[in-house]
C-alpha positions in Angstrom: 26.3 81.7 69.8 25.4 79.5 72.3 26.3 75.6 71.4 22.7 74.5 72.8 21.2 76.7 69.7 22.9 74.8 67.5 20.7 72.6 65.5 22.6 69.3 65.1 20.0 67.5 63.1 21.9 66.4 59.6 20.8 67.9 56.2 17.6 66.0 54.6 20.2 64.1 52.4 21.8 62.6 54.7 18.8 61.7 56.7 18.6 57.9 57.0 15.3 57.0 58.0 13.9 53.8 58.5 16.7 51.2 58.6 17.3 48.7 55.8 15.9 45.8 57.7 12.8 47.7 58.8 12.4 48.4 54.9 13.0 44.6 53.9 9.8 43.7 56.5 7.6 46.5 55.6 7.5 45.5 51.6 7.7 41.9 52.3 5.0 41.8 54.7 3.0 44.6 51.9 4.1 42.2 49.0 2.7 39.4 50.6 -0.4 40.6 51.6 -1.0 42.1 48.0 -0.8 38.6 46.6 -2.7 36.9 49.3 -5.6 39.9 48.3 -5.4 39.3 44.6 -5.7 35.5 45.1 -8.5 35.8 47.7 -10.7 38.8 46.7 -9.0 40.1 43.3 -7.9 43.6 44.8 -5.4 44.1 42.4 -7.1 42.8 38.5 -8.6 45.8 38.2 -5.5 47.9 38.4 -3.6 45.4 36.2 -6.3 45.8 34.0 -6.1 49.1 33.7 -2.0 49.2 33.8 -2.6 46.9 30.7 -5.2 48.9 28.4 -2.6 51.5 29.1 0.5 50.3 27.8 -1.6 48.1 25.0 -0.3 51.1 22.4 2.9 51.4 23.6 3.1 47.0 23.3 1.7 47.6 19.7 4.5 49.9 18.8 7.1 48.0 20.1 5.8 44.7 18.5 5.5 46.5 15.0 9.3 46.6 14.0 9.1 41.8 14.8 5.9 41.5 12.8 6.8 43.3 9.9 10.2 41.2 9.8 8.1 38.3 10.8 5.5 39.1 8.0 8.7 39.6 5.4 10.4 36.6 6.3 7.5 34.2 5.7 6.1 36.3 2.4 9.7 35.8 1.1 9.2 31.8 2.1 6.0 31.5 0.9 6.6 33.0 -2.6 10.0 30.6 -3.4 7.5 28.1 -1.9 4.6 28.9 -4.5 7.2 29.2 -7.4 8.6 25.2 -6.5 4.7 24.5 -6.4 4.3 26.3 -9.8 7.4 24.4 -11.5 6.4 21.1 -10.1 3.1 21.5 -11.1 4.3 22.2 -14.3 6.7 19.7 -14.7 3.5 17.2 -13.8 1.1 18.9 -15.9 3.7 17.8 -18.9 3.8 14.2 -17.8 0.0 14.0 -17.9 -0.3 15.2 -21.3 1.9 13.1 -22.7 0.3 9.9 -20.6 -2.9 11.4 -22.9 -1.9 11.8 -25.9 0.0 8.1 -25.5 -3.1 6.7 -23.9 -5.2 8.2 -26.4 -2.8 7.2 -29.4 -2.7 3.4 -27.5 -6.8 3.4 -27.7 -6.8 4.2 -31.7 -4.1 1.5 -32.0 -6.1 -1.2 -30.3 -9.5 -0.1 -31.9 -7.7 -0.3 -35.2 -6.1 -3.9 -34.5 -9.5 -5.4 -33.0 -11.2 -3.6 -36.2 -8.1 -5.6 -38.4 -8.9 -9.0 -36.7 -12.6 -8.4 -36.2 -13.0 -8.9 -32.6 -15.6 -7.8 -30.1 -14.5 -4.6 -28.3 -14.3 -4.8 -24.6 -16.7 -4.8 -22.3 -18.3 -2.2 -21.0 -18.4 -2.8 -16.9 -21.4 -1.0 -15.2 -20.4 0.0 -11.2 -22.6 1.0 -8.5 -20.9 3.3 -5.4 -21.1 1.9 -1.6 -20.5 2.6 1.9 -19.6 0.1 4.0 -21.9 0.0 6.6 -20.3 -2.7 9.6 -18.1 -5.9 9.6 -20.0 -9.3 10.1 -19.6 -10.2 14.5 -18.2 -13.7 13.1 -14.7 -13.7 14.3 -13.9 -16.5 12.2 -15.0 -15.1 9.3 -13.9 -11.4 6.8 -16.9 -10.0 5.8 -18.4 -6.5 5.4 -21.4 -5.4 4.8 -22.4 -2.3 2.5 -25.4 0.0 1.7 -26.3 -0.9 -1.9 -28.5 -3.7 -2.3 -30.5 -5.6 -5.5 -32.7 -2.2 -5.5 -29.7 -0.3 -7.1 -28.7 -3.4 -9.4 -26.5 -5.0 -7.0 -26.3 -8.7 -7.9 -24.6 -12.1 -5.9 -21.4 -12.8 -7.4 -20.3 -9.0 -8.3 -17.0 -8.2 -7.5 -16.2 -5.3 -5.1 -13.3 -3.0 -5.6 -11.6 0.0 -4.2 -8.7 2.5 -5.7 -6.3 -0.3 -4.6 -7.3 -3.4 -6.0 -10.0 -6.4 -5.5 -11.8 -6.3 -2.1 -13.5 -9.2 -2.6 -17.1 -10.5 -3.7 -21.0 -10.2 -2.8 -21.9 -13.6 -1.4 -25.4 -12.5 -0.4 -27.7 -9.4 -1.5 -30.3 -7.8 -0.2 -33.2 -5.3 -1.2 -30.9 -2.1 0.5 -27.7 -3.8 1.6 -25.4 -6.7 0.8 -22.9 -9.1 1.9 -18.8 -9.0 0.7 -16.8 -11.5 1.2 -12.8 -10.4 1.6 -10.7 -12.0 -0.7 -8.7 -13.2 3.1 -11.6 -15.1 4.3 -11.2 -18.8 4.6 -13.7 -19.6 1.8 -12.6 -17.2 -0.7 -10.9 -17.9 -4.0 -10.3 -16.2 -7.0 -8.2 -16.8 -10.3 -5.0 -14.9 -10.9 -2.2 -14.4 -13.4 1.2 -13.5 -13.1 1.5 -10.0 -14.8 5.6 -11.0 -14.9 5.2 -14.2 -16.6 1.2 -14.6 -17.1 0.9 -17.6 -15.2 -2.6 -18.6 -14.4 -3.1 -19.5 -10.9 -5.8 -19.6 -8.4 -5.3 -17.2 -4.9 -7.2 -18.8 -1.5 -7.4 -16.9 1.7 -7.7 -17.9 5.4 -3.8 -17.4 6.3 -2.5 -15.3 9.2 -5.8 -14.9 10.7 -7.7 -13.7 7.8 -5.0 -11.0 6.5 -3.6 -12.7 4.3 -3.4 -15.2 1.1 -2.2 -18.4 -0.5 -1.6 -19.2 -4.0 -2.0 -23.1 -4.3 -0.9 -26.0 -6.3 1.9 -24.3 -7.8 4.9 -26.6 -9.1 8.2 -26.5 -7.0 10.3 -25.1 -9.9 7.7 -22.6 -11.0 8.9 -19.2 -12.0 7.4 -17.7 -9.1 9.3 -14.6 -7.3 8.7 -12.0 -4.4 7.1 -9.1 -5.5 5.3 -10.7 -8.6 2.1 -8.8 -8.9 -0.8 -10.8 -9.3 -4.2 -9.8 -11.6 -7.5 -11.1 -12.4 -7.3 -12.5 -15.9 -10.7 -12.2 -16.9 -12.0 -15.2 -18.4 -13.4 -16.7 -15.1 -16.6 -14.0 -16.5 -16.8 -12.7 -13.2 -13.9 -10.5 -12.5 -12.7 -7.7 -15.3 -9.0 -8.4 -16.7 -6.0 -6.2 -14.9 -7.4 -5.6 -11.7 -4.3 -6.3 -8.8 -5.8 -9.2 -6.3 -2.5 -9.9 -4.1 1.5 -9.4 -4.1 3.9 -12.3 -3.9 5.4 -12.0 -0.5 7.2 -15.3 0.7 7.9 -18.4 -1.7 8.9 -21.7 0.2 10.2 -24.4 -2.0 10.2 -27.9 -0.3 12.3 -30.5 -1.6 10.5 -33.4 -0.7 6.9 -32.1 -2.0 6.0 -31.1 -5.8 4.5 -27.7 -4.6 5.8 -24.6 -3.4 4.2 -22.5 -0.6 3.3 -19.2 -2.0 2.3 -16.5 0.9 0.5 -13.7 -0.5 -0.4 -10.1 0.5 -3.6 -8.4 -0.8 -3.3 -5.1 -3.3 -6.7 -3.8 -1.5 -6.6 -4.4 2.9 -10.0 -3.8 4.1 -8.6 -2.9 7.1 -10.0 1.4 7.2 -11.7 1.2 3.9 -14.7 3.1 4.1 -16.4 3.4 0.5 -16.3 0.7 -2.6 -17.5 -0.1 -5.7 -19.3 -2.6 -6.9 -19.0 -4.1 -10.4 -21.5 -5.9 -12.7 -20.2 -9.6 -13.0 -19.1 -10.3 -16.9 -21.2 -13.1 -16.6 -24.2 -10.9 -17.2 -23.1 -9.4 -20.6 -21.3 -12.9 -22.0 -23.3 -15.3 -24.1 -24.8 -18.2 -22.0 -22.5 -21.4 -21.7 -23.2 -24.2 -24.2 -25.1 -26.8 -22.4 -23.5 -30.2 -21.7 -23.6 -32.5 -24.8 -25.7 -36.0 -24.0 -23.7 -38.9 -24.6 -23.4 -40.5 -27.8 -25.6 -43.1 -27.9 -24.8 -46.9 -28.5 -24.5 -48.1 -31.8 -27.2 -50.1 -33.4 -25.4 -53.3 -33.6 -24.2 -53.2 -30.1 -27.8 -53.2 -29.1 -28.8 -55.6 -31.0 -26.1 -58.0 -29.7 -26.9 -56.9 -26.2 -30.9 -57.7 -27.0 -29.6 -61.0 -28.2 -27.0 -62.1 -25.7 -30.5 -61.1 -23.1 -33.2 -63.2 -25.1 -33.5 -66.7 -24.0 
């Protein structure tokens, strides 16, 4: 056979076609212009689209084997969760019966005693619910007003509480609103006792820029701590008894003066609240106050000396 007949061509697998680098700039330069046509002109969502809807079953399946361990683990989780709910809401629901039936045995005690020594049972305090509606534009000043006014029975003087303690007192009312003094502001005063060694006392505001309190003209040796909780006491007929008004905070004993410094910090800041309640002053279901006696008038012969020592 002649050797120009011979084909000399190699074998289709050991063709080598377009060289590597050729290769590198073809799919670089088609990679490139792909990604500038998605960005520009979205050429390619619809394919993804597509390539997505397809393998969305084949996702699912996958993803089955996770969420059912997923699901497991946090069934298992939540059910020892709901049974430490269950025994703690037990454990609570124990305590709050026996707080009744103590309660409840404590309120047949005292009915019995006040039945024994024939006293007046206590008084029944009528409350109104409010909203507080804005905070008075006098910096100098801590006062709120609320949306209840002398059309729903609010009265000047009622004291205003919330689920912490005393707020303070209405200093003005209105037909459908009405004016609360804080218990911080500068002109504000109410009477306290000790609930540790039922000390009377009087608390005055207008310390630390309205936010907090002062208990005044108490002795330098008076057996007064940090942390003593003060009430009202209830016989000033405007406040009911128990109610927390301020905590003792800082006690400053000066040798030189008779009285000790008492800083105090209010049970109830008004600082956030939002709704109150107002309380019917005692005042309104106490007997009246015994007027003022007049003064005993001179004796008779003292007026007649003083009619003779004046005649000529």
């Amino acid at each position: 056979m002649p050797l120009g007949t011979i084909d000399r061509t190699p074998p289709p697998i050991f063709r080598q076609g377009w060289s590597a680098l050729s290769k590198l700039v073809f799919f670089s330069a088609l990679a490139l212009f792909l990604m500038v046509a998605d960005t520009r002109v979205t050429l390619v969502a619809p394919l993804r689209a597509a390539i997505a809807t397809a393998l969305l079953p084949v996702q699912s399946a996958l993803l089955a084997p996770v969420d059912m361990v997923r699901d497991g683990s946090g069934y298992l989780r939540g059910l020892a969760q709901a049974l430490l709910g269950e025994d703690a809401a037990r454990k609570q629901l124990a305590g709050q019966a026996e707080r009744a039936a103590q309660a409840e045995r404590l309120a047949v005690e005292n009915s019995r005693l006040r039945a024994l020594l024939e006293l007046q049972p206590a008084l029944v305090v009528r409350s109104v619910a409010a909203e507080v509606l804005y905070e008075a534009a006098d910096p100098y000043s801590r006062k709120l007003f609320i949306n209840r006014g002398t059309t729903q029975g609010v009265v000047t003087g009622a004291p205003v509480i919330n689920e912490a303690g005393v707020l303070g007192q209405v200093t003005r009312a209105f037909p459908r609103s009405a004016e609360l003094t804080l218990l911080t502001d500068r002109d504000a005063a109410i009477p306290v006792i000790n609930a540790r060694t039922r000390q009377r006392g009087v608390a005055y505001g207008g310390l630390a820029k309205g936010r907090a309190m002062e208990l005044r003209f108490v002795e330098g040796n008076a057996d007064v701590k940090i942390g003593d909780l003060l009430q009202t006491s209830g016989i000033d007929g405007v406040y009911p008894a128990a109610l927390d008004v301020a905590q003792v905070v800082q006690v400053e004993r000066q040798a030189e003066g008779g009285f000790a410094r008492v800083t105090l910090a209010p049970a109830a800041m008004a600082d956030g609240v939002r709704h109150v309640l107002v309380l019917e002053p005692l005042s309104v279901q106490l007997p009246p106050r015994p007027a003022a006696e007049p003064e005993a008038s001179a004796e008779p012969g003292s007026r007649g000396r003083k009619a003779a020592r004046g005649a000529p």
